[in-house]
N, C-alpha and C positions, 0 to 999 in steps of 0.2 A: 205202124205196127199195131196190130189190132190187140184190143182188149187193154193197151199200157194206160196207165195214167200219165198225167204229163203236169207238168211244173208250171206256175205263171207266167217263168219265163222262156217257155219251149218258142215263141216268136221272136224274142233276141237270139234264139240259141240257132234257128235255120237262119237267119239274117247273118249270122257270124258263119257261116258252112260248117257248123258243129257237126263232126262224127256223131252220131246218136245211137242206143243200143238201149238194149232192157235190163234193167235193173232194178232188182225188188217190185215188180210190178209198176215201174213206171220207166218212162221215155226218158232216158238223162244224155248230157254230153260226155262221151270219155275224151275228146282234143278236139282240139279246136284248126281249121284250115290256116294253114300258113305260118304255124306255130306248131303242135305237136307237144306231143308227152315232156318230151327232153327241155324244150326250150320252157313250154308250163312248169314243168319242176323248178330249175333254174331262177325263174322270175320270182318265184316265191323263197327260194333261197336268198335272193341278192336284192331284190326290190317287191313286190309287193301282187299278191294273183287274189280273186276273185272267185271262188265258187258260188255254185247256185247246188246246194244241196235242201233247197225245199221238200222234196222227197222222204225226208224224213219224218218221222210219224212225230204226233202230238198229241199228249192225253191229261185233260185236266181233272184231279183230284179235290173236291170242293165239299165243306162242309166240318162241325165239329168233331176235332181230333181228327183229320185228312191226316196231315202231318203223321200221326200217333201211327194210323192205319197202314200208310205208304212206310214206313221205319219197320213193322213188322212183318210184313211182306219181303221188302227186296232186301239185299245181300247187305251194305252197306249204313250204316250208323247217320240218318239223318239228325241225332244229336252231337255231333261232332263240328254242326258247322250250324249258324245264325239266316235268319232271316236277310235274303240278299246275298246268297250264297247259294254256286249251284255245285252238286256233288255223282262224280263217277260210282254209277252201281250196278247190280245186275238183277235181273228174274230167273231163280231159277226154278227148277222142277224139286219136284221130293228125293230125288237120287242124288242131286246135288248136280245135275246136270243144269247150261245156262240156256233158256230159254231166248235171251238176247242183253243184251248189256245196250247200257242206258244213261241219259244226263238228266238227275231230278232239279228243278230250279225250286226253292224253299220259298215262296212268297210269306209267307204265315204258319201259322198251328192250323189254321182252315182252307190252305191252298198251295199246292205243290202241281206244277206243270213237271211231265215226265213229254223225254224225246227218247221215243223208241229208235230203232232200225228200221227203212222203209217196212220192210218185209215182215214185219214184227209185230206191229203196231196193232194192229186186230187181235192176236194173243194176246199183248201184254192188257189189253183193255177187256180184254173178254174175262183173260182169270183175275183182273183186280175187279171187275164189275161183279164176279159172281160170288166175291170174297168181303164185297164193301159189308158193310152195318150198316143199319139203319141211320139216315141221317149225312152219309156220307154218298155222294154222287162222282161216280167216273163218267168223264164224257169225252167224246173220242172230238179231238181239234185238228185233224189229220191236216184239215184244209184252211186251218185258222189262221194259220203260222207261215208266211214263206221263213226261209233262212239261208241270209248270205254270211259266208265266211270269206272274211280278212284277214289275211294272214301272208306275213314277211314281214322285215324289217323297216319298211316303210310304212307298213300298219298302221299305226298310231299317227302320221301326219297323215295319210288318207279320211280315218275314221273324221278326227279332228277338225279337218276341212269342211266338213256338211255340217260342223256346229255342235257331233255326239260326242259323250264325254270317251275321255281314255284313259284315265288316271287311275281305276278298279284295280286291286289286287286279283292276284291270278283268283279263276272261276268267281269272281264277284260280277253281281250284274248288277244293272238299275234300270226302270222305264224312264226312257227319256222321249222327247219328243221331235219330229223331223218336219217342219213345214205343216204343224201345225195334228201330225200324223203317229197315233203312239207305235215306237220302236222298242225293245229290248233290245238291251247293250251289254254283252255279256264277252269279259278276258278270259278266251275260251279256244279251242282249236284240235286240228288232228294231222297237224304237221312239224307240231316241234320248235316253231316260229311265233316270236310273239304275236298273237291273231287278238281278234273279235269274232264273235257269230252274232248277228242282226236278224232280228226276230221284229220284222215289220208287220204288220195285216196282210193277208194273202192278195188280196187286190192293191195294195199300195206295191208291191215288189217290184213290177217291174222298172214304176219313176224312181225309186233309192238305188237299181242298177245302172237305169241310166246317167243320176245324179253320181254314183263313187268314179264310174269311167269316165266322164267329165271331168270331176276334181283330180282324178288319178291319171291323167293323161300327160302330167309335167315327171311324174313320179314311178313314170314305166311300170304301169297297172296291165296287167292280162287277166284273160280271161284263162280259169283252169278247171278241167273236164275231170271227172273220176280215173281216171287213167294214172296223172300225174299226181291224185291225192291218194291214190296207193304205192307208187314208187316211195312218196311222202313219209306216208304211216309208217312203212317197210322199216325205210332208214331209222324211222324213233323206235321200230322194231315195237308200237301198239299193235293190241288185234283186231282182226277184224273176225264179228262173228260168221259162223256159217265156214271159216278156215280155221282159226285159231282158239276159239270159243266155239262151243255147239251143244248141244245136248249129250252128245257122249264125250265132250273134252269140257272139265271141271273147273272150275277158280284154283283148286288146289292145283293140276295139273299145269295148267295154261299160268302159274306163274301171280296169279290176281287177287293174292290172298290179302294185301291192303285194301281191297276195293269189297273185303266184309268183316261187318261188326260183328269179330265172335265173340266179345264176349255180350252180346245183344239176348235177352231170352228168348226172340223166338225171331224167325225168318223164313221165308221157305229152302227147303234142302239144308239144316242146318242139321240135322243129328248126323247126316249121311256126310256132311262135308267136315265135319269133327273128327267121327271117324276116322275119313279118310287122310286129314291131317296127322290124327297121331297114328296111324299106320304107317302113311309115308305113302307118297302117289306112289305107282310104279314106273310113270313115264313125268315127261318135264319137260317145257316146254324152252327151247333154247334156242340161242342165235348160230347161222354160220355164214362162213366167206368167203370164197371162192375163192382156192391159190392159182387155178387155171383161168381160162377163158368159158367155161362152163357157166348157166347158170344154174341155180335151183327155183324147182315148178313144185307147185301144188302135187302132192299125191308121188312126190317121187321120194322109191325108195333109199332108206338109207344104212350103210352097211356099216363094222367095225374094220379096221386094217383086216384083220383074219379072215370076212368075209361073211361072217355072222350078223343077221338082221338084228338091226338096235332101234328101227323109230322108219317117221314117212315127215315129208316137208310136208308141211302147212301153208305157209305162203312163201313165196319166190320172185326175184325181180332182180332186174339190174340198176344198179344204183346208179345214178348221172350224177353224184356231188364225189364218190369213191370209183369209180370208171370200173364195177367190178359185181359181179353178182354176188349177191345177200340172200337169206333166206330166215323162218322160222321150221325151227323140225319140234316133232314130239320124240323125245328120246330116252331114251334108258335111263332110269335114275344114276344108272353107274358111269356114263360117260357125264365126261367134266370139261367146266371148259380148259383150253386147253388142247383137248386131243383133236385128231384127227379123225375125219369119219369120209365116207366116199357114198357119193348120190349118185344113184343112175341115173345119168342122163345120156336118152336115145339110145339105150344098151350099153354105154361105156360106165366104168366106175370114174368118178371124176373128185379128186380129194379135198376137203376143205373142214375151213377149222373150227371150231367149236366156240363159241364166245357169247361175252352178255351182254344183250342191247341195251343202250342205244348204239346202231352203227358210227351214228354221227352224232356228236354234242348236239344237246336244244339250246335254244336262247332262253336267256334267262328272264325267269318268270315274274 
């Protein structure tokens, strides 16, 4: 595929007969041959799956008051949490629009590692570059970092196995080390599942992949493609930017108003997302769930009993843990959960109900 970028481990991923496809600018696997969406979800529900989501941008913030710098910036209250603690936030625009949402890791008051969205990653680094002070240095790590996610129930005796620690409270991390090789070790994930994300050197990735599928092979370890870590997301009913989050769908709207410090003095989009909180969105982002065999898709419309347009889905999927199609819709502030609304699908009105995610219970954290 011409122009993509590709992961360290795009040579495990053809040796596996990984489906491959472009996303965010690079080459990733959505399934894996012989395995599939259904059976990759599954393994992570029940025993333990493997992503390679290296793909993911990396941007290091270094220097006096970094910390101070990156808290005033993005959406989210980096004094809320200590050094060794990583926290869910967003960038957004001056409209209060999210430019991409993001994981800051807190090293110090002089150094904060931020993981953008592939796709992201060059903005998120271009407007904190052209924002830093004197003294403070953005540098883009796109390629510094692979990262593997572990995550299922098995988790923690996989990680374990290779010697890294698993004891962290949820979102705490530590540098530890692997064969002599520094890892971050971070109780992290985007499936609902007690996970890890493993943040090796970009040239060590592919021997820590080969080493978890080794230790993981008593423990019915799979390999899992983007495919099944959105079926994943869906069910914990997270967003994904670019459906759920965008520049014209708000923290206020989209439901993600814990993931900003308001009462912080400054942020970007913070006078516009005040506003719009004490106004009140006009749409809202919700869950729904197919009483048919329908499912719900991106971009399909959604209607009230009457007939009356109330909202459009956002992301859609069929669930493999609930045998039934799920979705996120943006909807009227006036439907509740509860009611019934009808999605077209393929021209048909097809009914389904209103509710608040998560589809499925997470494990506990």
């Amino acid at each position: 595929m011409a122009d993509l970028r590709r992961s360290p481990l795009y040579g495990r991923h053809v040796d596996l007969g990984a489906k491959l496809a472009g996303f965010g600018g690079w080459e990733m696997p959505i399934e894996y041959a012989g395995r599939g969406v259904l059976a990759e979800h599954q393994a992570v529900r029940g025993a333990v799956g493997i992503f390679d989501v290296s793909h993911l941008g990396k941007a290091e913030v270094a220097g006096a008051g970094a910390a101070d710098f990156v808290n005033a910036c993005l959406s989210n209250d980096l004094g809320r949490i200590s050094p060794g603690q990583a926290q869910y936030t967003l960038c957004c625009d001056e409209a209060g629009g999210v430019v991409d949402d993001l994981i800051a890791y807190l090293f110090s008051a002089e150094r904060v590692l931020l993981v953008p969205n592939a796709a992201n990653n060059a903005e998120v680094v271009a407007r904190l570059a052209a924002a830093a002070p004197a003294g403070v240095s953005v540098t883009d790590r796109h390629t510094g970092f692979g990262v593997l996610a572990v995550q299922g129930p098995a988790a923690p005796a996989l990680v374990a196995a290779l010697g890294l620690p698993t004891d962290g409270a949820y979102m705490r991390f530590v540098e530890a080390e692997w064969k002599g090789h520094p890892v971050i070790v971070c109780r992290s994930g985007y499936t609902g599942e007690r996970g890890y994300e493993l943040l090796p050197r970009w040239d060590d990735t592919p021997e820590l992949w080969d080493a978890l599928f080794a230790a993981g092979e008593a423990l019915g370890v799979s390999p899992v493609g983007l495919g099944a870590r959105d079926t994943l997301r869906t069910e914990m009913g997270y967003p994904l930017h670019g459906q759920d989050l965008s520049r014209e769908i708000t923290p206020v709207q989209a439901r993600s108003g814990w993931a900003v410090g308001w009462d912080k003095e400054q942020f970007w989009g913070r006078e516009a997302l005040l506003a719009e909180r004490a106004a009140g969105a006009a749409r809202l982002l919700r869950g729904l769930t197919s009483t048919s065999r329908a499912i719900p898709r991106p971009h399909m419309a959604v209607t009230a009993s009457s007939g009356e347009p109330v909202g459009e889905v956002t992301s859609g999927t069929f669930s493999p843990t609930l045998r039934q199609g799920i979705g996120l819709a943006l909807l009227d502030r006036g439907v509740s959960a509860g009611d019934t609304v009808h999605v077209d699908v393929r021209g048909r009105p097809s009914p389904m109900t209103v509710v608040r995610p998560p589809f499925v219970p997470s494990s506990p954290k």
